[in-house]
N, CA, C, O and CB atoms as a CASP TS submission, in Angstrom:
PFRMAT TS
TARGET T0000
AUTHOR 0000-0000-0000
METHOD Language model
MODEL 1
PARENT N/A
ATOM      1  N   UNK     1     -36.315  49.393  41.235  1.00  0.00           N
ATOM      2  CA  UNK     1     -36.787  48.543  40.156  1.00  0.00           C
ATOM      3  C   UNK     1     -38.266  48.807  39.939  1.00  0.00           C
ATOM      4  O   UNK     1     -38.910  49.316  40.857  1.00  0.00           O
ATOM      5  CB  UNK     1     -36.528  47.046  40.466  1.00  0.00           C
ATOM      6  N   UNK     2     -39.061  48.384  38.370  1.00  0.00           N
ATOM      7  CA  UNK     2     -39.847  49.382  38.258  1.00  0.00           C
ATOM      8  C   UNK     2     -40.903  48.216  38.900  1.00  0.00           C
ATOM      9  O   UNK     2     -40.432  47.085  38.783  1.00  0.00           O
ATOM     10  CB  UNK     2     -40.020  50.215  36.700  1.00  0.00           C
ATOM     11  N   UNK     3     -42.224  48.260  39.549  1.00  0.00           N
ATOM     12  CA  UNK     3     -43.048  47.014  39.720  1.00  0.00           C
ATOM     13  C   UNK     3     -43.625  46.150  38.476  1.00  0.00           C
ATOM     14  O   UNK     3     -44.056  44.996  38.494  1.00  0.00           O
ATOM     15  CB  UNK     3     -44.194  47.429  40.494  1.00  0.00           C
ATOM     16  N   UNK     4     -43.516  46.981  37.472  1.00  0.00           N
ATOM     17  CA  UNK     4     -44.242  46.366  36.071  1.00  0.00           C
ATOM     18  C   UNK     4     -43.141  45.349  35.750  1.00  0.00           C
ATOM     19  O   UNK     4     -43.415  44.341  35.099  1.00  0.00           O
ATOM     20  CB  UNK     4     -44.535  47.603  34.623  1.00  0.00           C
ATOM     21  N   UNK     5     -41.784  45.616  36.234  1.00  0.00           N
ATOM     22  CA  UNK     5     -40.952  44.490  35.844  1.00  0.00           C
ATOM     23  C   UNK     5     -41.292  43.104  36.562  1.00  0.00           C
ATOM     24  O   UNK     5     -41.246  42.033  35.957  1.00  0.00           O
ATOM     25  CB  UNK     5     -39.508  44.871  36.128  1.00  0.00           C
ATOM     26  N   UNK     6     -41.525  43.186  37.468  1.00  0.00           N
ATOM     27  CA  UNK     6     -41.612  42.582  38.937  1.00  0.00           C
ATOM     28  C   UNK     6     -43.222  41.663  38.509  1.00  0.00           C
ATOM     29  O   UNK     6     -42.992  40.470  38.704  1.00  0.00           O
ATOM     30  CB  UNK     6     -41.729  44.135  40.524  1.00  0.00           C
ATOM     31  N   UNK     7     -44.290  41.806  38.148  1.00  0.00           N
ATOM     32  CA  UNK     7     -45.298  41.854  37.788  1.00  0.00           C
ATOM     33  C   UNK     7     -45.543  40.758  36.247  1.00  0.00           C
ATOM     34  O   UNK     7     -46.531  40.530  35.550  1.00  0.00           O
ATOM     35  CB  UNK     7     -45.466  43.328  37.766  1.00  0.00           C
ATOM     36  N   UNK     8     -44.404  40.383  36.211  1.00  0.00           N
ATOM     37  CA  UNK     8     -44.573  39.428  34.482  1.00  0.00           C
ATOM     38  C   UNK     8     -43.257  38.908  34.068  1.00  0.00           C
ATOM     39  O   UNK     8     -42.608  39.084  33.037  1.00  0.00           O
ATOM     40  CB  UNK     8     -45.088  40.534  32.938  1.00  0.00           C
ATOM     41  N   UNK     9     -42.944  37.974  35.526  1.00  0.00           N
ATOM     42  CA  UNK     9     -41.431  36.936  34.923  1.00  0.00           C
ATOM     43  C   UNK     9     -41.265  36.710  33.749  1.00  0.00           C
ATOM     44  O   UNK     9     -42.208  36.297  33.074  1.00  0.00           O
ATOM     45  CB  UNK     9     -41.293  35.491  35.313  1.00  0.00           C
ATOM     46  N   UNK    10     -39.779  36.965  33.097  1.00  0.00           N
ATOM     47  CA  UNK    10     -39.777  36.171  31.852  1.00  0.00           C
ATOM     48  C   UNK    10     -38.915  35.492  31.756  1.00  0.00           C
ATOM     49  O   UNK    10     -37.974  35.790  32.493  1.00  0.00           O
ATOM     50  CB  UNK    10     -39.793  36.713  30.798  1.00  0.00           C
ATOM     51  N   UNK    11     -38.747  34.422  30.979  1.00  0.00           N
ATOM     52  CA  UNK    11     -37.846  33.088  31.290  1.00  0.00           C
ATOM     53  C   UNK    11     -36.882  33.449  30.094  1.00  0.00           C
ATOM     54  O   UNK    11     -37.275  33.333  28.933  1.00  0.00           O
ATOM     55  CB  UNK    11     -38.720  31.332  31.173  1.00  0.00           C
ATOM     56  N   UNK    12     -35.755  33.839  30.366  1.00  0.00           N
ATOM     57  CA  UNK    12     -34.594  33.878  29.928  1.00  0.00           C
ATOM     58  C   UNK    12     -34.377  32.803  28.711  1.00  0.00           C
ATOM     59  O   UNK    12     -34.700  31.683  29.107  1.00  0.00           O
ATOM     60  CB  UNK    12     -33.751  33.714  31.069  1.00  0.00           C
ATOM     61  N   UNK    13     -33.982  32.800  27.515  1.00  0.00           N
ATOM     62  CA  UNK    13     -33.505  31.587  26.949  1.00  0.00           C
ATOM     63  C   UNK    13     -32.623  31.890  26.423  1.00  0.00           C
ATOM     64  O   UNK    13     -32.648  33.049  26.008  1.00  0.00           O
ATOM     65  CB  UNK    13     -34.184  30.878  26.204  1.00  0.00           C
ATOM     66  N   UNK    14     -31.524  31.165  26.174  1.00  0.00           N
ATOM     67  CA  UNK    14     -30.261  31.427  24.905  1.00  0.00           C
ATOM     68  C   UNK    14     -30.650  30.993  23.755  1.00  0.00           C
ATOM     69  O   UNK    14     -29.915  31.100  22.773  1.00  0.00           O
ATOM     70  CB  UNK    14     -28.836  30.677  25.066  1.00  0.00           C
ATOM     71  N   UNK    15     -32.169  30.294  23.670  1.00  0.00           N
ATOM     72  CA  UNK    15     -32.300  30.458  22.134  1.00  0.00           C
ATOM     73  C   UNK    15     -32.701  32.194  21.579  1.00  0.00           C
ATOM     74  O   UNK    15     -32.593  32.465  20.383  1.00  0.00           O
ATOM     75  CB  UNK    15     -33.658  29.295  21.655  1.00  0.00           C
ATOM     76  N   UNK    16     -33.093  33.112  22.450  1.00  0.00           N
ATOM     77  CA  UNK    16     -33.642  33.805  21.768  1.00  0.00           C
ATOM     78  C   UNK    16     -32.824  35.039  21.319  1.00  0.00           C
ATOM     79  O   UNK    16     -32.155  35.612  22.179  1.00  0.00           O
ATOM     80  CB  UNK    16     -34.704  34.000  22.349  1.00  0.00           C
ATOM     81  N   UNK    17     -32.820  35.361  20.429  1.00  0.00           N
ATOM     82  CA  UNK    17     -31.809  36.261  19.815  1.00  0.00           C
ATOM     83  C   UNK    17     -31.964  37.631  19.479  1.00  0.00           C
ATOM     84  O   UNK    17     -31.127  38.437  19.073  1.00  0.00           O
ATOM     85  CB  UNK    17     -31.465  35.777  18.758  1.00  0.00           C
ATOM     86  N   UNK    18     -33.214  37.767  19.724  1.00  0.00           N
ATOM     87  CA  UNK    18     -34.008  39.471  19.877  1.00  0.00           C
ATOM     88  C   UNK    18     -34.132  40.063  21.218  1.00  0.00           C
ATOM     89  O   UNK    18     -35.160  39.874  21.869  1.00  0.00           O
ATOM     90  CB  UNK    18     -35.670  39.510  19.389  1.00  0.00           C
ATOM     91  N   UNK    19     -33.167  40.760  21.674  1.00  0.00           N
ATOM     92  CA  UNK    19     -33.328  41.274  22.802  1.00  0.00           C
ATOM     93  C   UNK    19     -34.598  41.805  23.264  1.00  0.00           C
ATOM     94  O   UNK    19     -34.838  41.984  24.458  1.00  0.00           O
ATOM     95  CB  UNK    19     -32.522  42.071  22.862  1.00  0.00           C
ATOM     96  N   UNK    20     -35.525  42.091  22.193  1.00  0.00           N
ATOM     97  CA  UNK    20     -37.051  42.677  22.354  1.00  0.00           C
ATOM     98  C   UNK    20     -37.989  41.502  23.338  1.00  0.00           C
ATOM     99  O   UNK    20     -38.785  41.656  24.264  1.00  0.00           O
ATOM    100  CB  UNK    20     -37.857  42.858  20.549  1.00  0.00           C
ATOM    101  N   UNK    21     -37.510  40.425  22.704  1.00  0.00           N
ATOM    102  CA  UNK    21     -38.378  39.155  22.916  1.00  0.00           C
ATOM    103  C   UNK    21     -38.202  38.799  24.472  1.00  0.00           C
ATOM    104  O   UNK    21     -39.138  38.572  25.238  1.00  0.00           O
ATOM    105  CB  UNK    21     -37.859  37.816  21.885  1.00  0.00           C
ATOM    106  N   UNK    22     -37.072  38.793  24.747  1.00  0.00           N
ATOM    107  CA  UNK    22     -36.611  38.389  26.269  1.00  0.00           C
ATOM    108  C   UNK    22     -37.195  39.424  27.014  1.00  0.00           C
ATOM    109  O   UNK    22     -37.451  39.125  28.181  1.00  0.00           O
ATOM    110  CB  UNK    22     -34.939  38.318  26.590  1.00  0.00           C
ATOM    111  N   UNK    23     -37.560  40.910  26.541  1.00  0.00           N
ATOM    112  CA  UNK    23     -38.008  41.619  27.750  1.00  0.00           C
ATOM    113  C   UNK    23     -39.566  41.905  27.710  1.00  0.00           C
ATOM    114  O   UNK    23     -40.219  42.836  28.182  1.00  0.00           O
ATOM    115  CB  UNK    23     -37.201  42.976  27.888  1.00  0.00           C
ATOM    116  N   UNK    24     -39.890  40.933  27.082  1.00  0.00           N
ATOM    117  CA  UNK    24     -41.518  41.129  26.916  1.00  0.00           C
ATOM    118  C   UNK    24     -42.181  42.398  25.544  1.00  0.00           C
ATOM    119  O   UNK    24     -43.183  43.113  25.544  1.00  0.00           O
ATOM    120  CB  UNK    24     -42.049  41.791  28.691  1.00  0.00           C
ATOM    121  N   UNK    25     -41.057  42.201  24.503  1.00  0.00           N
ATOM    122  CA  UNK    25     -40.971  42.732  23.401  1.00  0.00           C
ATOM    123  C   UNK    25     -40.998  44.686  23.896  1.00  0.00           C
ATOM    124  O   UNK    25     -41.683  45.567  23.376  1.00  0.00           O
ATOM    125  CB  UNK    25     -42.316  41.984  22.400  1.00  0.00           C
ATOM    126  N   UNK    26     -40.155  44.791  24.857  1.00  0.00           N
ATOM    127  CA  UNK    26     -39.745  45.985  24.532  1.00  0.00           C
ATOM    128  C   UNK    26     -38.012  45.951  25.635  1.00  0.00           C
ATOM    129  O   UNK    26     -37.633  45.251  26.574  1.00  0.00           O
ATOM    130  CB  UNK    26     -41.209  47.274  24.966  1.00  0.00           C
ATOM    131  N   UNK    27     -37.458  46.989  24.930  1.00  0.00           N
ATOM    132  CA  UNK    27     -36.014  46.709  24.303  1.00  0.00           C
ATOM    133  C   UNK    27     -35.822  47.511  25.876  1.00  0.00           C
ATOM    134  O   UNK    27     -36.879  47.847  26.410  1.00  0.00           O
ATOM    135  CB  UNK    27     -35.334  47.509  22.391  1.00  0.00           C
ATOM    136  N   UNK    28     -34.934  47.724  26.385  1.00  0.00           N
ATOM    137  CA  UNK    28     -34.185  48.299  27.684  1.00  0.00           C
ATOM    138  C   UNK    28     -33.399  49.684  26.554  1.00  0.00           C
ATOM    139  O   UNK    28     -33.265  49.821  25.338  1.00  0.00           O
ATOM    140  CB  UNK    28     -32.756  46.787  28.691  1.00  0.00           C
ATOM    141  N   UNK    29     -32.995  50.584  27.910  1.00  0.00           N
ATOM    142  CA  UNK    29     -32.405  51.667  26.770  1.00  0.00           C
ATOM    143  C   UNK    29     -30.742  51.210  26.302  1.00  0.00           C
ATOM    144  O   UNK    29     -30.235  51.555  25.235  1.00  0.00           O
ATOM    145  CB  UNK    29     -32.371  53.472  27.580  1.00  0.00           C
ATOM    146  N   UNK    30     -30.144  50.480  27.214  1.00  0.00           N
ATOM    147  CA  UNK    30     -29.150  49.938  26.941  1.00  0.00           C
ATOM    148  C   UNK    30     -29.096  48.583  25.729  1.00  0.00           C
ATOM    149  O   UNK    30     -27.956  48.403  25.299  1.00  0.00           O
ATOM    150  CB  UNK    30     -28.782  49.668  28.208  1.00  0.00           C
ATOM    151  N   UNK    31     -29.731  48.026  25.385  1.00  0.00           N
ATOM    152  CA  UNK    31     -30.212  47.069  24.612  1.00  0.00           C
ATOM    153  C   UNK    31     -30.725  48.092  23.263  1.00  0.00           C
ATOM    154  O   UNK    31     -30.822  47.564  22.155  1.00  0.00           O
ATOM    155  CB  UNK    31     -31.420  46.119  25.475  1.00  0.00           C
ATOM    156  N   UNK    32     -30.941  49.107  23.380  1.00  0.00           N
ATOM    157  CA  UNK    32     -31.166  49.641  21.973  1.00  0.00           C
ATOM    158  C   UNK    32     -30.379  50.649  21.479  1.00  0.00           C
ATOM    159  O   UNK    32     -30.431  51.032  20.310  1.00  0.00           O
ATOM    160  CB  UNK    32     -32.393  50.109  21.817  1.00  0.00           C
ATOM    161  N   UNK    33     -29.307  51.307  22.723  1.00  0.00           N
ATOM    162  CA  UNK    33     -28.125  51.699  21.864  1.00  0.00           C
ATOM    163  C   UNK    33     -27.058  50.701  21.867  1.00  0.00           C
ATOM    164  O   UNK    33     -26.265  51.084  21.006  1.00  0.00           O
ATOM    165  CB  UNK    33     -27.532  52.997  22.306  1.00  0.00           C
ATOM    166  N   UNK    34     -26.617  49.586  22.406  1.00  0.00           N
ATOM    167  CA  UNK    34     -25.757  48.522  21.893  1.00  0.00           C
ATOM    168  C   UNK    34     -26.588  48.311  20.674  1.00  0.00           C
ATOM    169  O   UNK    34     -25.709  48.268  19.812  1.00  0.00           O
ATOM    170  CB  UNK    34     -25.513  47.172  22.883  1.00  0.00           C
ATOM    171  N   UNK    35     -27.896  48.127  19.956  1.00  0.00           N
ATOM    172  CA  UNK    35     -28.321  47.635  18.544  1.00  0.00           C
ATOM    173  C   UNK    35     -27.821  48.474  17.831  1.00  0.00           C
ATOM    174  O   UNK    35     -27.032  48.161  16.939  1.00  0.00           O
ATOM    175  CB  UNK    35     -29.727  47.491  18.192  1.00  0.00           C
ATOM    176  N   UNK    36     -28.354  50.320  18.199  1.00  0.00           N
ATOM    177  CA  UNK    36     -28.086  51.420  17.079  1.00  0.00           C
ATOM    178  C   UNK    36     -26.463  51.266  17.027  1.00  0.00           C
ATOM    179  O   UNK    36     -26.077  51.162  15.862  1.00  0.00           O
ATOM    180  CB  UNK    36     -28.677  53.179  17.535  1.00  0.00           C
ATOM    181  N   UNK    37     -25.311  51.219  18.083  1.00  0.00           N
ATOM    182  CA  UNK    37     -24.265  51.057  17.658  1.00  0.00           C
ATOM    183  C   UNK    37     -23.730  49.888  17.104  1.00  0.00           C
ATOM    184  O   UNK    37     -22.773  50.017  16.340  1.00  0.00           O
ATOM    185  CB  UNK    37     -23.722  51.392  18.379  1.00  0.00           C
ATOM    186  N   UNK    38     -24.135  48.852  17.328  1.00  0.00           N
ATOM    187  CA  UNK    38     -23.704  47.867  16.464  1.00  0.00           C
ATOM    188  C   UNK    38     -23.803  47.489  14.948  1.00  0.00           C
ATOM    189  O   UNK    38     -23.086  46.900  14.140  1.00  0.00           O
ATOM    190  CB  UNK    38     -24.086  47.079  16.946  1.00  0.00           C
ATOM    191  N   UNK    39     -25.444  48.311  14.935  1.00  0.00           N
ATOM    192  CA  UNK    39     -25.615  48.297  13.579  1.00  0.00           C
ATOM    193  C   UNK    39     -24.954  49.376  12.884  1.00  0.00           C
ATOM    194  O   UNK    39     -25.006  49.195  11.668  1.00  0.00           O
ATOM    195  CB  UNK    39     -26.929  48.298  13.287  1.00  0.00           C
ATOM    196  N   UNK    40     -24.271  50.572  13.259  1.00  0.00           N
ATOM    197  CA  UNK    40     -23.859  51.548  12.981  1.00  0.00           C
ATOM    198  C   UNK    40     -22.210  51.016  12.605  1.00  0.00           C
ATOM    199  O   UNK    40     -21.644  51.566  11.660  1.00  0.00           O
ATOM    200  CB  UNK    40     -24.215  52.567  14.093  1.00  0.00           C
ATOM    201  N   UNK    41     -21.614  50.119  13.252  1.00  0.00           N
ATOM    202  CA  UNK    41     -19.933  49.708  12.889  1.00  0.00           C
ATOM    203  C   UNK    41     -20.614  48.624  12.176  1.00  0.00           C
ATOM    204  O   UNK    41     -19.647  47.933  11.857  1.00  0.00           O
ATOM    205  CB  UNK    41     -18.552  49.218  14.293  1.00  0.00           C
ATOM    206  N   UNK    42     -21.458  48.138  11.803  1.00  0.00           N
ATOM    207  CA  UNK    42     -21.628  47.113  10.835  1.00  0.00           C
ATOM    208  C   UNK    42     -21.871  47.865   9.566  1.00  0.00           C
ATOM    209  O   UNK    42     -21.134  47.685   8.597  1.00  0.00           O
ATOM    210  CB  UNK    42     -22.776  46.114  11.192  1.00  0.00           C
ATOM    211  N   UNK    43     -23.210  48.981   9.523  1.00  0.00           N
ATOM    212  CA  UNK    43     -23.230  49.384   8.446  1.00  0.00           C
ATOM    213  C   UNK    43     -23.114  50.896   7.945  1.00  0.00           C
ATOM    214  O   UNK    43     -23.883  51.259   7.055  1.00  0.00           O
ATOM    215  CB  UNK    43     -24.136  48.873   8.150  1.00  0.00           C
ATOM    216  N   UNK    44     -22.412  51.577   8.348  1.00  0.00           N
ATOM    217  CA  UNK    44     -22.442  52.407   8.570  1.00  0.00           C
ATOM    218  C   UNK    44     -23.464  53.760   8.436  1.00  0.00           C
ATOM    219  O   UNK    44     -23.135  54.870   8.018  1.00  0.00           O
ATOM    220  CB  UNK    44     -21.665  52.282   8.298  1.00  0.00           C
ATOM    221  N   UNK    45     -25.091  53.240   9.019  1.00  0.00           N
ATOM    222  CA  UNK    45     -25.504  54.272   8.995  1.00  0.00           C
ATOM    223  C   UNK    45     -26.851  53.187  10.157  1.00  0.00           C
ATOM    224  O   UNK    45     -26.798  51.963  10.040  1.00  0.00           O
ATOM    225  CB  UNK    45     -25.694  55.145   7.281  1.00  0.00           C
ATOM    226  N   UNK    46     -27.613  53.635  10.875  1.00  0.00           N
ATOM    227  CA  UNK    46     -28.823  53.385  11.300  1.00  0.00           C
ATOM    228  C   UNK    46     -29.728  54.211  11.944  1.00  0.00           C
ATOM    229  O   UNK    46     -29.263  55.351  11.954  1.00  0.00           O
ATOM    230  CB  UNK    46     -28.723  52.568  11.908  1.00  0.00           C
ATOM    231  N   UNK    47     -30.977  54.149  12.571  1.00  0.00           N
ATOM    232  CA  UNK    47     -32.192  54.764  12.603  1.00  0.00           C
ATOM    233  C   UNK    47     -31.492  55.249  13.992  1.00  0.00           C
ATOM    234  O   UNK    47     -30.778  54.555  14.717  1.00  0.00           O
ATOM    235  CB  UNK    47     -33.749  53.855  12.464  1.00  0.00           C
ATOM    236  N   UNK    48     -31.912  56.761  14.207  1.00  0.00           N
ATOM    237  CA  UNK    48     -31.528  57.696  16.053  1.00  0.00           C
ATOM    238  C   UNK    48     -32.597  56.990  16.934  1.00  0.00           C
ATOM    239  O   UNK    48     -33.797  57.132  16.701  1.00  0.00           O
ATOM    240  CB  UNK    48     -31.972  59.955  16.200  1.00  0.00           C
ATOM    241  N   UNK    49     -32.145  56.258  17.912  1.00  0.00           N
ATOM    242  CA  UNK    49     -32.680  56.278  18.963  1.00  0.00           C
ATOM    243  C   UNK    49     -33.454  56.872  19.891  1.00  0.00           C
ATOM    244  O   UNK    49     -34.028  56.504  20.916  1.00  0.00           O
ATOM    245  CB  UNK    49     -32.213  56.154  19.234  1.00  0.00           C
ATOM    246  N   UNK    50     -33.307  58.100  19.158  1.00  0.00           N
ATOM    247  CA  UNK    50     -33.865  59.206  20.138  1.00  0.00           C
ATOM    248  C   UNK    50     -35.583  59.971  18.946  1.00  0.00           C
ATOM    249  O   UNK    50     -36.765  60.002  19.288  1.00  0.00           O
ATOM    250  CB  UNK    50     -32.048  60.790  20.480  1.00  0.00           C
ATOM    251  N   UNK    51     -34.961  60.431  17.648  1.00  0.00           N
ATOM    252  CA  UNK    51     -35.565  60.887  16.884  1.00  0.00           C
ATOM    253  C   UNK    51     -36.304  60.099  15.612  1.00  0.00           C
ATOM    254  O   UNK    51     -37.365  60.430  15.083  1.00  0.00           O
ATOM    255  CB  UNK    51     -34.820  61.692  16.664  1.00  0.00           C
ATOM    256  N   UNK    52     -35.159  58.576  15.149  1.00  0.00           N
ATOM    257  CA  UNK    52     -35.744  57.896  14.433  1.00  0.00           C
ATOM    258  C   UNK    52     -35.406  58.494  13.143  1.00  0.00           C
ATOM    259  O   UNK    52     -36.120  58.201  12.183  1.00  0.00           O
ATOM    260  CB  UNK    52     -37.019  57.767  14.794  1.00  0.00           C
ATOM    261  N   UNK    53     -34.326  59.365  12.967  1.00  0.00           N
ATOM    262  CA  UNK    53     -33.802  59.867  11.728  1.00  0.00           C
ATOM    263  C   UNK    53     -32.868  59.086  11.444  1.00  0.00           C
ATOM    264  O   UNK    53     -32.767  58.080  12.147  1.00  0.00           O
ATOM    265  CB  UNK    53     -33.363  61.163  11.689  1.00  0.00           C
ATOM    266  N   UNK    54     -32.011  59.267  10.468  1.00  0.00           N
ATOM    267  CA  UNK    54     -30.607  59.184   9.773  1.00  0.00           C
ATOM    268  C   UNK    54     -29.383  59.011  10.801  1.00  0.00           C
ATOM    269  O   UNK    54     -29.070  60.129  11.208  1.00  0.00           O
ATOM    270  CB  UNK    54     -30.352  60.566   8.905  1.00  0.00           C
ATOM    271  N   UNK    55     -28.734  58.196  11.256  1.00  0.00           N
ATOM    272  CA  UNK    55     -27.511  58.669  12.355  1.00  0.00           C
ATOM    273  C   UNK    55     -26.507  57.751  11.427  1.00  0.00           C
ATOM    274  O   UNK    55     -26.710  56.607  11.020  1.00  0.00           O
ATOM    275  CB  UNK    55     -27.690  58.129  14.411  1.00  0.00           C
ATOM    276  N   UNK    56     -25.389  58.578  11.220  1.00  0.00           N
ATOM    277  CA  UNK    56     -24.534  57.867  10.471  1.00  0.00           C
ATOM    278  C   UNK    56     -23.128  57.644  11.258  1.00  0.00           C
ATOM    279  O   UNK    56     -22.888  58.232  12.313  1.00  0.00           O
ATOM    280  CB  UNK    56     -24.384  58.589   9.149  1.00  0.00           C
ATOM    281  N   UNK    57     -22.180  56.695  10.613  1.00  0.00           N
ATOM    282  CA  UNK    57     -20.792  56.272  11.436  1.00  0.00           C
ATOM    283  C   UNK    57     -20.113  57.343  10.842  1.00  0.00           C
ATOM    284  O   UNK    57     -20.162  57.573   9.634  1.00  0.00           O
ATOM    285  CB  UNK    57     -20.004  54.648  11.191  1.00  0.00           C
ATOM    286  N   UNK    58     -19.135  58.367  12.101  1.00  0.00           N
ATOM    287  CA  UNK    58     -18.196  59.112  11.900  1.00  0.00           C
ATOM    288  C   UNK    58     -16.700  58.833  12.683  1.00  0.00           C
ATOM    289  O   UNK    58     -16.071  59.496  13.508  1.00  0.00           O
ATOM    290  CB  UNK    58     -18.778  60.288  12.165  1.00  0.00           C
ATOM    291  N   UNK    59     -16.415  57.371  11.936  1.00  0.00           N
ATOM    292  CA  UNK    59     -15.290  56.773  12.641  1.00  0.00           C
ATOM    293  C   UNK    59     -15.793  56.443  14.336  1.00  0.00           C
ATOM    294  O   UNK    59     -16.877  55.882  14.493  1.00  0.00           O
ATOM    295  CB  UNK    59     -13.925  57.929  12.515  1.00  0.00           C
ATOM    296  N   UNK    60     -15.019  56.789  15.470  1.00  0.00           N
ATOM    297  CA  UNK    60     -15.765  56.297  16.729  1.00  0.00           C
ATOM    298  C   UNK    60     -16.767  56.863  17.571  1.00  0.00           C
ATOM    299  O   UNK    60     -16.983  56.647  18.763  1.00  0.00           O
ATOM    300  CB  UNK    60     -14.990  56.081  17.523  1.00  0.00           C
ATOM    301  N   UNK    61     -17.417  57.716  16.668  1.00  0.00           N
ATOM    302  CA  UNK    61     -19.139  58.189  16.855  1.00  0.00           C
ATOM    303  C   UNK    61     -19.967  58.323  15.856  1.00  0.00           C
ATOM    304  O   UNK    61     -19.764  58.733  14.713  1.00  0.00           O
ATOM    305  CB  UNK    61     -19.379  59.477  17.408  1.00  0.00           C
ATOM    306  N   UNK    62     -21.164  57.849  16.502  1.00  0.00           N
ATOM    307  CA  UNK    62     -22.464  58.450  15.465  1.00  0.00           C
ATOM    308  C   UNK    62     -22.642  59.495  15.629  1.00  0.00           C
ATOM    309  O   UNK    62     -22.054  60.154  16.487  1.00  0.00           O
ATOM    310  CB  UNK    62     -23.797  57.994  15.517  1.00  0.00           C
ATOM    311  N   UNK    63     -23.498  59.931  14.854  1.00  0.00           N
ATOM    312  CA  UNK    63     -24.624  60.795  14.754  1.00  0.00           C
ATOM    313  C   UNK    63     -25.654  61.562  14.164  1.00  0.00           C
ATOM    314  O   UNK    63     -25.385  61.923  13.018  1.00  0.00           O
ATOM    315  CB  UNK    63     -24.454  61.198  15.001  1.00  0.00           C
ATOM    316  N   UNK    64     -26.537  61.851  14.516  1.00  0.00           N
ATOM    317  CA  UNK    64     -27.589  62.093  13.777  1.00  0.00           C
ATOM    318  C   UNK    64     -27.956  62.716  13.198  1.00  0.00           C
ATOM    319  O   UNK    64     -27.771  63.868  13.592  1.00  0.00           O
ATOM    320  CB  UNK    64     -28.175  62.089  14.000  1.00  0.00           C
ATOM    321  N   UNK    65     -28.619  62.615  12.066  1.00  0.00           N
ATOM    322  CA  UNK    65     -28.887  64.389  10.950  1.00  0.00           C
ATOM    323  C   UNK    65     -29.836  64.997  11.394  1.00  0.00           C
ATOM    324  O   UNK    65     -29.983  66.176  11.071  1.00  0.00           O
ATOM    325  CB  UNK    65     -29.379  64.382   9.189  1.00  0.00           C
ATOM    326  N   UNK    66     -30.726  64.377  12.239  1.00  0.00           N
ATOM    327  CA  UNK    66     -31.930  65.292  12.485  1.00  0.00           C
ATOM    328  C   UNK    66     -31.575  65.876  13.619  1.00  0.00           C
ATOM    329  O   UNK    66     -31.304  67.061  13.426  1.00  0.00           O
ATOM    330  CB  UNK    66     -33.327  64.650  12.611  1.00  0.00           C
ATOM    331  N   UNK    67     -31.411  65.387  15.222  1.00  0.00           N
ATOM    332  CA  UNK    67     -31.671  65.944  16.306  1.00  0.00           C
ATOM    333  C   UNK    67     -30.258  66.195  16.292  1.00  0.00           C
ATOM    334  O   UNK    67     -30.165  67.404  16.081  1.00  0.00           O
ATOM    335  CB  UNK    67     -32.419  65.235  17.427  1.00  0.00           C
ATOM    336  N   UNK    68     -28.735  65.548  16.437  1.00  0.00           N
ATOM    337  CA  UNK    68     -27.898  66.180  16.407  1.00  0.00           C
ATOM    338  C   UNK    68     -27.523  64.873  17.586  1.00  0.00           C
ATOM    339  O   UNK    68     -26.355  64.920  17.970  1.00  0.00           O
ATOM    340  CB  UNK    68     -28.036  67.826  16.528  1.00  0.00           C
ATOM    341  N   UNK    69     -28.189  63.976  18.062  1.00  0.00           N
ATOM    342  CA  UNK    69     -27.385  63.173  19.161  1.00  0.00           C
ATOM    343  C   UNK    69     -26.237  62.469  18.528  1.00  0.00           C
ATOM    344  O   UNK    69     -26.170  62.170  17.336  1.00  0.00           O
ATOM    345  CB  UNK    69     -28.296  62.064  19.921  1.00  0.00           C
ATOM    346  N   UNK    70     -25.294  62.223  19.486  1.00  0.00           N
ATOM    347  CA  UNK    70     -24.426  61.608  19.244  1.00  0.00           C
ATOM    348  C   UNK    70     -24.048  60.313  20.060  1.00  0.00           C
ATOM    349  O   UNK    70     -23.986  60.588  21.258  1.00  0.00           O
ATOM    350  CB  UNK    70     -23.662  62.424  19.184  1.00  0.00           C
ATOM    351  N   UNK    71     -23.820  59.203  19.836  1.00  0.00           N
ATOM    352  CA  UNK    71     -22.950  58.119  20.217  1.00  0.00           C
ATOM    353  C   UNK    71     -21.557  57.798  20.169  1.00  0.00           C
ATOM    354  O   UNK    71     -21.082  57.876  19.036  1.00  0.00           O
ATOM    355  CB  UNK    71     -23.311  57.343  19.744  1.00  0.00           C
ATOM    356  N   UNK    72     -20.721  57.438  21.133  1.00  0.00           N
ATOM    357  CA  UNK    72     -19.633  57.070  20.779  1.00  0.00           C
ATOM    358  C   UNK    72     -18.653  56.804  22.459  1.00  0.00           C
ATOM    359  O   UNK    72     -17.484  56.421  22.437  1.00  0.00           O
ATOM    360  CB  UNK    72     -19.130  58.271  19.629  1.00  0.00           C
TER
END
C-alpha cells in the first residue's frame, strides 16, 4: 500500500457520488475504467483512459481511435 494513501484519511460517505471526491479527488485505475466503461454502454462513445482520444462501443468492447486500447 502506497504511504501517501496512509498519510490523509478520508471519510467515506454514501452521500458522495464522484468517485474522484472519496479518494481525495483523484480516481483509482479501477474507478476510471468502470467510468470509461460505463459511460461507453451508456453512450456509446467516451474519452481513452490511456490517450484521452475517441474510444467508441463495439458491442462487448471498446476502443480507441487513437492508441488502439481496448476494453472489454
Amino acid at each position: 500500500m502506497s504511504p501517501a494513501l496512509l498519510d490523509a484519511p478520508v471519510r467515506l460517505s454514501a452521500q458522495s457520488a464522484d468517485p474522484a471526491s472519496v479518494s481525495g479527488g483523484r480516481m483509482t485505475l479501477e474507478q476510471r475504467l468502470d467510468r470509461t466503461w460505463r459511460t461507453l454502454q451508456a453512450q456509446g462513445a467516451a474519452e481513452c483512459p490511456l490517450c484521452h482520444s475517441r474510444m467508441s462501443n463495439h458491442g462487448s468492447t471498446g476502443e480507441c481511435g487513437g492508441c488502439g486500447t481496448r476494453l472489454g
